[in-house]
N, C-alpha and C positions, 0 to 999 in steps of 0.2 A: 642339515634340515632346519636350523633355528636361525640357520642368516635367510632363508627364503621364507620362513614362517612370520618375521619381524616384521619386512616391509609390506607384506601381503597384510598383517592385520594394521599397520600404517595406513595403509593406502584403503580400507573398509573403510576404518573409521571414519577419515576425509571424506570417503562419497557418503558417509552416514548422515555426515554435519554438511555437506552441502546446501541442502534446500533450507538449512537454518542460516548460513552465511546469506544466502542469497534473500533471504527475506528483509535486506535492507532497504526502508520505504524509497529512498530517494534514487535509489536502481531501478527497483520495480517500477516507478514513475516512468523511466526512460524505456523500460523495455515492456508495460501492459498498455500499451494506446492512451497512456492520461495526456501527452502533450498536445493530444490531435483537436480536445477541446477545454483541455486549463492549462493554465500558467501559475507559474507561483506569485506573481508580482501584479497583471491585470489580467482582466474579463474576455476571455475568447468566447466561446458558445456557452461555456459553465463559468462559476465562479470561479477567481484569483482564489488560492488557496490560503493566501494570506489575510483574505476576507471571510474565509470557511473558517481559519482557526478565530479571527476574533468575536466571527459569533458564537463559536461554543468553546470560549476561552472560559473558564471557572466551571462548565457544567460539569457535573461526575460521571453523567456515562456516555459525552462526547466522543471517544473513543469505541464505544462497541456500538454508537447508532450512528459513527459514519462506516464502521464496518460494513455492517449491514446495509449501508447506502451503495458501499461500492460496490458489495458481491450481489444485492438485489436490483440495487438502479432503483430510483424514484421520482415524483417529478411535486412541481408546487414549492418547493420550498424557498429556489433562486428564480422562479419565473415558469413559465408554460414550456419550456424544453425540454424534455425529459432525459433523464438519465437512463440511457441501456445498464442492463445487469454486465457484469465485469466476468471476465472466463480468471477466476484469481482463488486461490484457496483459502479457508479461513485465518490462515496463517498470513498467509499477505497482504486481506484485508486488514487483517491489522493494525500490519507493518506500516502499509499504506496509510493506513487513518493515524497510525500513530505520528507519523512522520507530516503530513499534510498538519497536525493539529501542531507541528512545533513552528511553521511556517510565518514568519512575521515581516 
């Protein structure tokens, strides 16, 4: 009973910590729609991400208002094209913002 009981709580755990692995910003980049209008490097329809981090490079809560830019969408800030809200968890927006702010 304790060799089937081991790997079955093995294997919980793994799916437990999934959605925490997978909250890595630079995956989530590739797999929630962000290549279809940024780049990290130039200006497609949004800004280069590397121009997102250095306008809110030193601010302190850079971090939870691009959050909230990606999971609400905004517009005005890079120009008149608005940003749709994002289908992403709070958790990925995070990950997301936190990962776009290390962009250089």
């Amino acid at each position: 009973m304790k060799k089937i009981l081991v790997p079955l709580f093995a294997l919980g755990g793994a799916l437990a910590l999934q959605p925490v692995l997978a909250a890595d910003g630079g995956e989530l980049y590739k797999t929630k729609g962000c290549p279809v209008c940024h780049a990290v490097d130039s200006k497609l329809v949004g800004p280069a991400f590397k121009d997102v981090a250095a306008k809110y490079a030193g601010q302190a809560d850079a971090a939870a208002l691009l959050a909230a830019k990606i999971k609400s969408g905004g517009s005005g800030t890079w120009g008149q094209i608005p940003m749709p809200p994002n289908a992403v968890t709070d958790e990925e927006a995070k990950a997301l913002a936190a990962w776009v702010l290390t962009q250089k």
